[in-house]
C-alpha positions in Angstrom: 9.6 -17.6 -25.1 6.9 -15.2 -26.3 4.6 -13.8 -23.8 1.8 -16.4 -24.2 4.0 -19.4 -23.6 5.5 -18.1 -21.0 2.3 -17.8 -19.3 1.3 -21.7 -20.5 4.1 -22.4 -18.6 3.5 -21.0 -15.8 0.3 -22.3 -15.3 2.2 -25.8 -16.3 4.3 -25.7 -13.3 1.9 -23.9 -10.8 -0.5 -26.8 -11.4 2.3 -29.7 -10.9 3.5 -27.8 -7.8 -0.1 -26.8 -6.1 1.1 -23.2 -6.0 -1.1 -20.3 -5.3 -0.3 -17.2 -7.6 -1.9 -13.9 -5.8 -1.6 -10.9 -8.0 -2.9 -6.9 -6.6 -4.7 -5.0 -8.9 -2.3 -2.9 -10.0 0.0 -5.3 -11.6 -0.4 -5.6 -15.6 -2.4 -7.7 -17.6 -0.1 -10.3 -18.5 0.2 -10.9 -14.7 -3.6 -10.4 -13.3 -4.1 -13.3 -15.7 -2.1 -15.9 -14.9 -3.2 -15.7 -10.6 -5.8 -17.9 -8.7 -6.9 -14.4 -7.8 -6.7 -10.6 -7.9 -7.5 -7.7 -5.8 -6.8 -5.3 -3.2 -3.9 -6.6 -0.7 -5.5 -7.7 2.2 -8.2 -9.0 0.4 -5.8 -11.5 -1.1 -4.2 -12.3 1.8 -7.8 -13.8 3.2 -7.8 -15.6 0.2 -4.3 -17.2 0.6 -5.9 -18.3 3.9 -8.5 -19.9 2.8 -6.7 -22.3 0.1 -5.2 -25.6 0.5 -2.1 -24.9 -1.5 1.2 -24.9 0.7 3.2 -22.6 -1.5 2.4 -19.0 -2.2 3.3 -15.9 -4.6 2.7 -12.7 -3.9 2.7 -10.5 -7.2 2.6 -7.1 -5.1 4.7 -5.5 -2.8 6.4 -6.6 0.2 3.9 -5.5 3.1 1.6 -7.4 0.7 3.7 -10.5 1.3 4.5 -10.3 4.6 0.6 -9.7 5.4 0.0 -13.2 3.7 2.8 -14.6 6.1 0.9 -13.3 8.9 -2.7 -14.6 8.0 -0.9 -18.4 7.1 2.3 -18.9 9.2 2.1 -22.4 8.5 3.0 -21.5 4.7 5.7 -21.1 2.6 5.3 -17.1 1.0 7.1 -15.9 -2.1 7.4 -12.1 -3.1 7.7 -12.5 -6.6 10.2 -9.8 -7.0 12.3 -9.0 -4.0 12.5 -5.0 -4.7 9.3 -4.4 -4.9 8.5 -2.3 -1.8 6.0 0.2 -0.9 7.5 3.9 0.0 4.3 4.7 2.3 5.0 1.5 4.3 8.1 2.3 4.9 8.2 6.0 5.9 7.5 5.5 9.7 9.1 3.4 12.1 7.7 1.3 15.1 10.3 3.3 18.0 8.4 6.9 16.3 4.9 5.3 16.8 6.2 3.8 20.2 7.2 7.0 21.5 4.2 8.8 20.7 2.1 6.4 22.4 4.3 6.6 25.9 3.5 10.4 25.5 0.3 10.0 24.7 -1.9 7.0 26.0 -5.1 8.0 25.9 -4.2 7.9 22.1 -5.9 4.6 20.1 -3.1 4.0 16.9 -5.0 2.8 13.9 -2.2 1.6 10.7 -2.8 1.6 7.3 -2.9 -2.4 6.1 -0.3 -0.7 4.0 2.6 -0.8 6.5 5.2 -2.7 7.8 4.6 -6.0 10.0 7.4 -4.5 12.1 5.3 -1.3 12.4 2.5 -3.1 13.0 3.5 -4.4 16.1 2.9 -1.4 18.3 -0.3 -0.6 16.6 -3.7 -1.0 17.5 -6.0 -1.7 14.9 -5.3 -1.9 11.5 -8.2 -1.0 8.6 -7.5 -0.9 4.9 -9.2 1.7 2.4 -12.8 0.2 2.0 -12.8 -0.6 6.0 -11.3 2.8 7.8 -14.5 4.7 8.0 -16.4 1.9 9.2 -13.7 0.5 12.0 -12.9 4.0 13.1 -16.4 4.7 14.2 -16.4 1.8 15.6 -13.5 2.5 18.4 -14.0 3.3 21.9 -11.5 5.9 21.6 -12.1 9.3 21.0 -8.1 10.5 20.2 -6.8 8.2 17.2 -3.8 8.5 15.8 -3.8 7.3 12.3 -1.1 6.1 9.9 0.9 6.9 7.7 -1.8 8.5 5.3 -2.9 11.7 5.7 -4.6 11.9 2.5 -6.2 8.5 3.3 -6.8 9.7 7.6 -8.0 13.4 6.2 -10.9 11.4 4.9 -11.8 9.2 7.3 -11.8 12.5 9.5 -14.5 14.0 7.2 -16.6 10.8 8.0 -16.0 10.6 11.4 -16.4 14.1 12.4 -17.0 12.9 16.1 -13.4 11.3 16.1 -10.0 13.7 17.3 -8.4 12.1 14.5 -4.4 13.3 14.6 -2.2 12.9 11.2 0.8 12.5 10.8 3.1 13.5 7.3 2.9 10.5 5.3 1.4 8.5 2.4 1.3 7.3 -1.5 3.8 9.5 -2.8 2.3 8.5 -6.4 -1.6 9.4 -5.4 -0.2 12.5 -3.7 1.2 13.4 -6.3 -1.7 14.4 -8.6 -2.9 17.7 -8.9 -6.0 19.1 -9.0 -4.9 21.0 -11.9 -5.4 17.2 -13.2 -9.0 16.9 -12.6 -9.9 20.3 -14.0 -7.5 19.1 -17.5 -9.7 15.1 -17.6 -13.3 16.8 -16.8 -12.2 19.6 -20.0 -11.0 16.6 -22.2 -14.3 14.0 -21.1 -16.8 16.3 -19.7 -19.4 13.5 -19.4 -16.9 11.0 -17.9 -17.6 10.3 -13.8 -14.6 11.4 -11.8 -13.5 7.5 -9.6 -10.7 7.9 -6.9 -9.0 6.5 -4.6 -8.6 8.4 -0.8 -5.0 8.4 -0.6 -5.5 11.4 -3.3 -5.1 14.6 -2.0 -8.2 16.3 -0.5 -8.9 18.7 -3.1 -9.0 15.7 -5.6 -11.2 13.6 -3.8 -13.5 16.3 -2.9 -14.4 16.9 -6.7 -14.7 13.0 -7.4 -18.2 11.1 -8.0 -16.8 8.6 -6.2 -14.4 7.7 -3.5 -13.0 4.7 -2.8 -10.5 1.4 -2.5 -9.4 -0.2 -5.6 -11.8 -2.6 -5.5 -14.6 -0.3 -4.6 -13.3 1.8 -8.2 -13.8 -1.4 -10.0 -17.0 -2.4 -8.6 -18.6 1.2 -9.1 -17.2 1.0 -12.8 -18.6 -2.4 -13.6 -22.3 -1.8 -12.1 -22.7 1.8 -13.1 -25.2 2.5 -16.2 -22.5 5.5 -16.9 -20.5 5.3 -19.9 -17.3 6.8 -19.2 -15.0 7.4 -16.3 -11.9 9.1 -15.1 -10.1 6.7 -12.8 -7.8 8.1 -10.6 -5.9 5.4 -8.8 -3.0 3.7 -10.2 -2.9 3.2 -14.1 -3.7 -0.5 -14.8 -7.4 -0.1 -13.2 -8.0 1.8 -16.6 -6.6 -1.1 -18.7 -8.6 -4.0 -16.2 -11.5 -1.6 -16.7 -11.3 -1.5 -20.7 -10.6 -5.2 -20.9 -13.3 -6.3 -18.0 -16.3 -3.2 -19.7 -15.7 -3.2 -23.4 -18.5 -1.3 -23.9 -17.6 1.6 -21.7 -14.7 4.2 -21.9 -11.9 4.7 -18.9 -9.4 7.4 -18.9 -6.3 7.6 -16.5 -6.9 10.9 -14.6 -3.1 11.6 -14.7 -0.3 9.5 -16.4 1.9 10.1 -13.5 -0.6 7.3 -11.7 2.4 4.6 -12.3 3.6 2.2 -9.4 6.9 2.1 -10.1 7.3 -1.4 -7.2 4.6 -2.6 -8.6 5.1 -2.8 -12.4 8.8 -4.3 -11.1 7.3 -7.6 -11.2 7.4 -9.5 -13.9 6.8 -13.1 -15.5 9.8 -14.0 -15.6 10.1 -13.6 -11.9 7.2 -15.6 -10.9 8.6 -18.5 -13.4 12.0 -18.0 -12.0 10.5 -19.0 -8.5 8.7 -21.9 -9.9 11.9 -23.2 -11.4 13.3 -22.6 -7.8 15.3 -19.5 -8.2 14.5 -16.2 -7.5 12.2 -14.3 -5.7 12.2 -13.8 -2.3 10.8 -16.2 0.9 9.4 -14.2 3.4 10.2 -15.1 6.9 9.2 -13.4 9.9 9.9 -14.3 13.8 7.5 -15.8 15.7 7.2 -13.0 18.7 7.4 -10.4 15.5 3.6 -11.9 14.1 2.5 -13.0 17.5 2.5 -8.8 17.9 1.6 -7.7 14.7 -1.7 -10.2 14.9 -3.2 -8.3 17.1 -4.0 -5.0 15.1 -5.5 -7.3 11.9 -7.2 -9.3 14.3 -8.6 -6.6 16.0 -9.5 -5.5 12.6 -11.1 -8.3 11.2 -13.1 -8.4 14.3 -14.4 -4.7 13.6 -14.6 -5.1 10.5 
């Protein structure tokens, strides 16, 4: 099959099985437009919440996944491809972030939605990109500990300059890695293009942007602006979205190192492999495991 009728199918057999297809913003095209809905991770896990449908694919990563497990127990969650994983979620464990607390307890721990539900457990509030600033001023807590971005914490710091905000090493190894060298090369090549990131860039980047913030917030800022041309820096397929969703605008990738390498794993073929019962991965997760992780997105959502 081509790449159309693979997607008629799909569709086919997500309608006869009252299936839910959630794809993040960063997957490609041919995947954004075969899902009920699209967006930043946490945002489509509120989504997944809110339908009827019993069955659920995540086209993400796992944390994604698992997140969507957390928000609807009571439903049967699918990561579309099982090797699709986030390094940042991964890089700290909950006995690290257990310790520190022991030694520290004055010490509120506010995670990333981008970490692990076993992580999450020992945590204390969770916020994702667009939230952070806002939740964090919210707390009663002076000292906060936040993870596992210091790109992401560095600017909620900047923002919360009343906060003893500590960081720890850790992030988006693929924001990270863009240089500023890269924003001085894109504002040479498109000198009347605005410069759109996301805060898990380094601080040097960010601080020369027009505009910081979550994927979503990028896409929103894009589509409303009377501007003509931008320089997105966050992962590669906002551009494309962008070009497809604003013909009549220009968007320029500020680096083509901005590639997700777990999150172009996914493909059609696994979401219609799943479909066809095979493949993918369910996501389970123990009861007293998301009993403990609830707290921190609860406490979140009620910030929030």
């Amino acid at each position: 099959m081509n790449v159309h009728e693979f997607q008629q199918e799909i569709l086919r057999l997500k309608r006869e099985q009252d299936v839910c297809i959630l794809a993040h913003s960063y997957q490609t095209r041919e995947i954004t437009e075969i899902a009920d809905f699209t967006g930043d991770s946490f945002a489509l896990s509120v989504k997944a919440a809110e339908v009827k449908n019993k069955k659920v694919i995540m086209c993400g990563v796992r944390f994604m996944a698992e997140t969507v497990k957390l928000l609807s127990p009571e439903k049967t969650v699918y990561l579309s491809n099982p090797v699709a994983g986030c390094p940042m979620a991964e890089q700290m464990d909950k006995e690290m972030i257990a310790e520190f607390k022991r030694l520290n307890p004055d010490y509120t721990v506010v995670a990333y939605i981008n970490t692990t539900t076993d992580l999450k457990t020992v945590c204390d509030v969770c916020v994702t990109s667009s939230s952070a600033v806002k939740i964090v001023s919210k707390l009663e807590s002076k000292n906060i500990l936040f993870i596992p971005d210091c790109n992401l914490g560095s600017f909620v710091a900047k923002q919360v300059p009343d906060k003893n905000i500590k960081l720890m090493q850790g992030g988006c190894p693929v924001h990270a890695s863009v240089p500023y060298k890269a924003v001085e090369e894109a504002k040479k090549l498109h000198p009347n293009a605005l410069l759109l990131v996301h805060p898990e860039c380094v601080p040097k980047v960010t601080a020369a942007a027009d505009y910081v913030g979550s994927t979503s917030g990028i896409i929103d800022y894009a589509v409303k602006s009377d501007a003509k041309e931008f320089i997105i820096g966050t992962e590669i397929a906002i551009a494309a979205h962008l070009a497809y969703e604003c013909p009549d605008k220009l968007f320029y990738p500020l680096s083509k190192e901005l590639i997700c390498p777990n999150m172009k794993s996914t493909t059609l073929v696994d979401v219609y492999n799943i479909l066809c019962g095979r493949g993918g991965e369910e996501i389970k997760l123990d009861p007293d495991t998301m009993k403990k992780a609830r707290v921190c997105i609860d406490r979140m959502i009620e910030l929030g």
